[in-house]
C-alpha positions as CSV (number, residue, x, y, z in Angstrom):
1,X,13.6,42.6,-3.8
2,X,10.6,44.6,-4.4
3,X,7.1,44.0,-3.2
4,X,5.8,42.6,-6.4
5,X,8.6,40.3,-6.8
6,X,8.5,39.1,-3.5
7,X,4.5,38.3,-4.3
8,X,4.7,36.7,-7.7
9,X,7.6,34.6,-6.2
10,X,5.4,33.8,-3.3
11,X,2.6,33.0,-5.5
12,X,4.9,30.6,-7.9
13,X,6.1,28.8,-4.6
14,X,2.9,27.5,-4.0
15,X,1.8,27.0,-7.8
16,X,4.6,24.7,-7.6
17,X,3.1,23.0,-4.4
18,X,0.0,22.4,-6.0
19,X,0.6,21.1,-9.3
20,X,3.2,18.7,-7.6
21,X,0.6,17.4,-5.4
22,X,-1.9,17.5,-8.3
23,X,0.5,15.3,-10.0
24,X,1.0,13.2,-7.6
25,X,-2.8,12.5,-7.3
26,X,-3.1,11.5,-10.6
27,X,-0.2,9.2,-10.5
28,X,-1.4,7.2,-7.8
29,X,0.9,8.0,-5.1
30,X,-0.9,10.3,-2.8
31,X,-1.2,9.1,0.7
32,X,-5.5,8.0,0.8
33,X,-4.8,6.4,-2.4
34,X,-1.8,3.7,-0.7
35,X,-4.3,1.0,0.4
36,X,-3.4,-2.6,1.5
37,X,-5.1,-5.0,-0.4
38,X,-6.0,-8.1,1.7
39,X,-7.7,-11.1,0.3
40,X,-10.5,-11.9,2.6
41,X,-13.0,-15.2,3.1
42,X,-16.3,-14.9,3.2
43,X,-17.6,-17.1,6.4
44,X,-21.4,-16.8,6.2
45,X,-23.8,-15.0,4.5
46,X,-27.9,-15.3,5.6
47,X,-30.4,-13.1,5.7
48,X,-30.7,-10.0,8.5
49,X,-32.0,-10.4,11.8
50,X,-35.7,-9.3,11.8
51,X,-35.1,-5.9,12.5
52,X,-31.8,-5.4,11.9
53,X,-31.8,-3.7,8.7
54,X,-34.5,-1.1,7.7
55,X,-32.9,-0.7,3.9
56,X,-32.3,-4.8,3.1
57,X,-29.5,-6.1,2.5
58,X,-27.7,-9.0,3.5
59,X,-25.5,-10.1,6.2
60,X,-21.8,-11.2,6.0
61,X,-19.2,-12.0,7.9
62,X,-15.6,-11.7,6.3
63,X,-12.2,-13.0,8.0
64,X,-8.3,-12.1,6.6
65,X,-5.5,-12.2,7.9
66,X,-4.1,-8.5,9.5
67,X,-0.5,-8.1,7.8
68,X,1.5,-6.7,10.6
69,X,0.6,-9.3,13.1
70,X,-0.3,-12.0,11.3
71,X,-3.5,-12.8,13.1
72,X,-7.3,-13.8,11.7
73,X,-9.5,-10.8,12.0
74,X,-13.0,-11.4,11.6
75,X,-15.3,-8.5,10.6
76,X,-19.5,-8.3,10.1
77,X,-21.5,-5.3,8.8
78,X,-24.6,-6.7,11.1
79,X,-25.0,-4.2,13.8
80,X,-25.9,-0.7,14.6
81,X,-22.2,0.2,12.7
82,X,-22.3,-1.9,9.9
83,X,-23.1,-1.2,6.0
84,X,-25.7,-2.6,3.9
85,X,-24.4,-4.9,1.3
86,X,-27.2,-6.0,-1.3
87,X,-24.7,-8.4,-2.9
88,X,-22.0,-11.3,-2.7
């Protein structure tokens, strides 16, 4: 095998690669784009503390229940971590 085989074969490998993960992207299968989707309950929603948000928003606590074990997990965006939700 010459040089220039060996480099256009080379090159094809990974042309292959690509468009299969290309593909793959596009048909929904890709690994980010397998998401669990959980119905959740919203428990309260009120205003922000006075301080606690410098963009508005509102604040919400959701719960669900966490697949693999089964338990209630309760989650809030007030904090120093949380997002801003304008809407809910």
């Amino acid at each position: 095998m010459r040089w220039d085989e060996f480099l256009a074969l080379w090159c094809a490998v990974w042309g292959v690669v690509a468009l299969t993960g290309y593909g793959m992207s596009l048909a929904g299968v890709a690994k980010a784009q397998r998401t669990v989707l959980l119905t959740g309950r919203i428990e309260q929603v009120r205003e922000p503390r006075h301080g606690g948000s410098r963009t508005g928003g509102i604040w919400v606590v959701v719960s669900y229940r966490d697949p693999a074990s089964g338990q209630k997990v309760t989650v809030t965006n007030d904090g120093e971590r949380g997002e801003t939700i304008t809407s809910a």
